[in-house]
N, C-alpha and C positions, 0 to 999 in steps of 0.2 A: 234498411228495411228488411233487406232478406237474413240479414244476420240475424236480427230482433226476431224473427218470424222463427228461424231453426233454433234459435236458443228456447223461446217456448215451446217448440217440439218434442225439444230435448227435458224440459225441466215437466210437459204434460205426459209422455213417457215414464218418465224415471218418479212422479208419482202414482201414475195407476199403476207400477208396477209394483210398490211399494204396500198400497191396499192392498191387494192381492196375496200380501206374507202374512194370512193365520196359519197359527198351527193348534192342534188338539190338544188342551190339556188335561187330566180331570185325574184328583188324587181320592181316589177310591178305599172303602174298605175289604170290599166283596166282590164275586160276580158269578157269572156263569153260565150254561147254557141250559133251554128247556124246551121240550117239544111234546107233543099231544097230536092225536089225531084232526084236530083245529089248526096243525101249522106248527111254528118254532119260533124261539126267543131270544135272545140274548140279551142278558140284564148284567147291571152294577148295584151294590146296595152302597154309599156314602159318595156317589157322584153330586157338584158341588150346582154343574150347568147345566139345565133340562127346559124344556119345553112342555106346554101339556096342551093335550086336544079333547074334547070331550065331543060326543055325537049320545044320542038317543039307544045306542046299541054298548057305549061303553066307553071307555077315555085310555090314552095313551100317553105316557111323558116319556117323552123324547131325549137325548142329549148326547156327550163324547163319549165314544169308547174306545179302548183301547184294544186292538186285537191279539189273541194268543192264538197258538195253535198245537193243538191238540193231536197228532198224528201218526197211522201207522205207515210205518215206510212199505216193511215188506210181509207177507205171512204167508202159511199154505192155506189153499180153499178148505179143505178138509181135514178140520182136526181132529173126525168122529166125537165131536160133540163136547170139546173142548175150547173154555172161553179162558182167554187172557185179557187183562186190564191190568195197565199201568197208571198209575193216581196219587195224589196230584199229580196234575201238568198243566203250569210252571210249579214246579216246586221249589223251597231252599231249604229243608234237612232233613226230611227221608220224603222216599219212596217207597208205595206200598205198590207191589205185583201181588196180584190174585188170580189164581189158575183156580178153575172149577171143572170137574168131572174127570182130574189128573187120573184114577185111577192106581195104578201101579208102576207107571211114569217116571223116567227121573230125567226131571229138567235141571239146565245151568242156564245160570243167567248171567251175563257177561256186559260189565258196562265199560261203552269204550268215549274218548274225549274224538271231538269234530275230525282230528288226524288218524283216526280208530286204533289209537295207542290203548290197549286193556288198561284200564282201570283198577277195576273190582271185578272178579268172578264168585258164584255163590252157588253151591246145589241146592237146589228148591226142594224141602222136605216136608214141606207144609202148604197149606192152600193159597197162607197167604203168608208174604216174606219181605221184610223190611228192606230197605237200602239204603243205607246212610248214603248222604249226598254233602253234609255239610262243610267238609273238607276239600271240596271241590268247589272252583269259583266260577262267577257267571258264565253261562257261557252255553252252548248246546250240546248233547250227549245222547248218544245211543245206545238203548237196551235193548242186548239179541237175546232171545232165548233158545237154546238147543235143545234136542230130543237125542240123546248122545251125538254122535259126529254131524243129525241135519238140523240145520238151523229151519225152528218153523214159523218167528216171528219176531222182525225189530222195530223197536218204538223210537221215536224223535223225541227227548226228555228235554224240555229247558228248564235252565237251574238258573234261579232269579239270586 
């Protein structure tokens, strides 16, 4: 009896543990992030499993998403009024950097792989400057930008 008893122990275990393995799937076309003074969003456009709620004030569908992330690792507070943006991110065959209000400036952009082996180095002569990424395989990547010898801001680039 006590054998019979811990074998269904055993076999009432090792199915609810069982139930318990979802995972996220959802093969997407799009996505991305959005926010308003009403709050923030992040959406998918060809997500396949969704939910939907409706109220009196408006409806919601719901469903998996995959998360990326978007990030600057490091920057100066003060660039006198200089904005960088790196974009896409994830990408898979360029990168666009866009420097606004550069001035008379001269930046390098430096991309280095996860072991921060240089890559590509490029001097920025224009607002906005391509980077070829295609020739580089999955993986995560850093884009420093210098202001000759100080670095004033590096991005986390994933390369899909």
């Amino acid at each position: 009896m006590r054998h019979k008893r811990f074998k269904l122990s055993i076999l009432l275990v090792i199915s609810l543990g069982l139930t318990k393995l979802n995972a996220q799937e959802a093969v997407t076309a799009s996505g991305g992030n959005a926010s308003g003074s009403g709050g923030s969003i992040s959406y998918t456009v060809g997500q396949v499993v969704y939910t939907s709620s409706n109220s009196s004030s408006g409806s919601i569908s719901q469903g998996v998403q995959q998360p990326y992330e978007i990030s600057v690792i490091s920057g100066i507070d003060n660039l006198q009024g200089i904005t960088l943006i790196a974009y896409p991110n994830p990408t898979t065959n360029n990168l666009t950097l866009n420097i606004e209000n550069k001035e008379e400036k001269q930046f390098v952009a430096s991309l280095f792989d996860i072991n921060e082996k240089l890559l590509s180095k490029q001097v920025i002569t224009n607002n906005e400057t391509t980077i070829p990424m295609e020739q580089f395989s999955v993986s995560t990547y850093f884009l420093k930008v210098f202001d000759g010898k100080k670095e004033i801001k590096t991005f986390k680039i994933i390369k899909q």
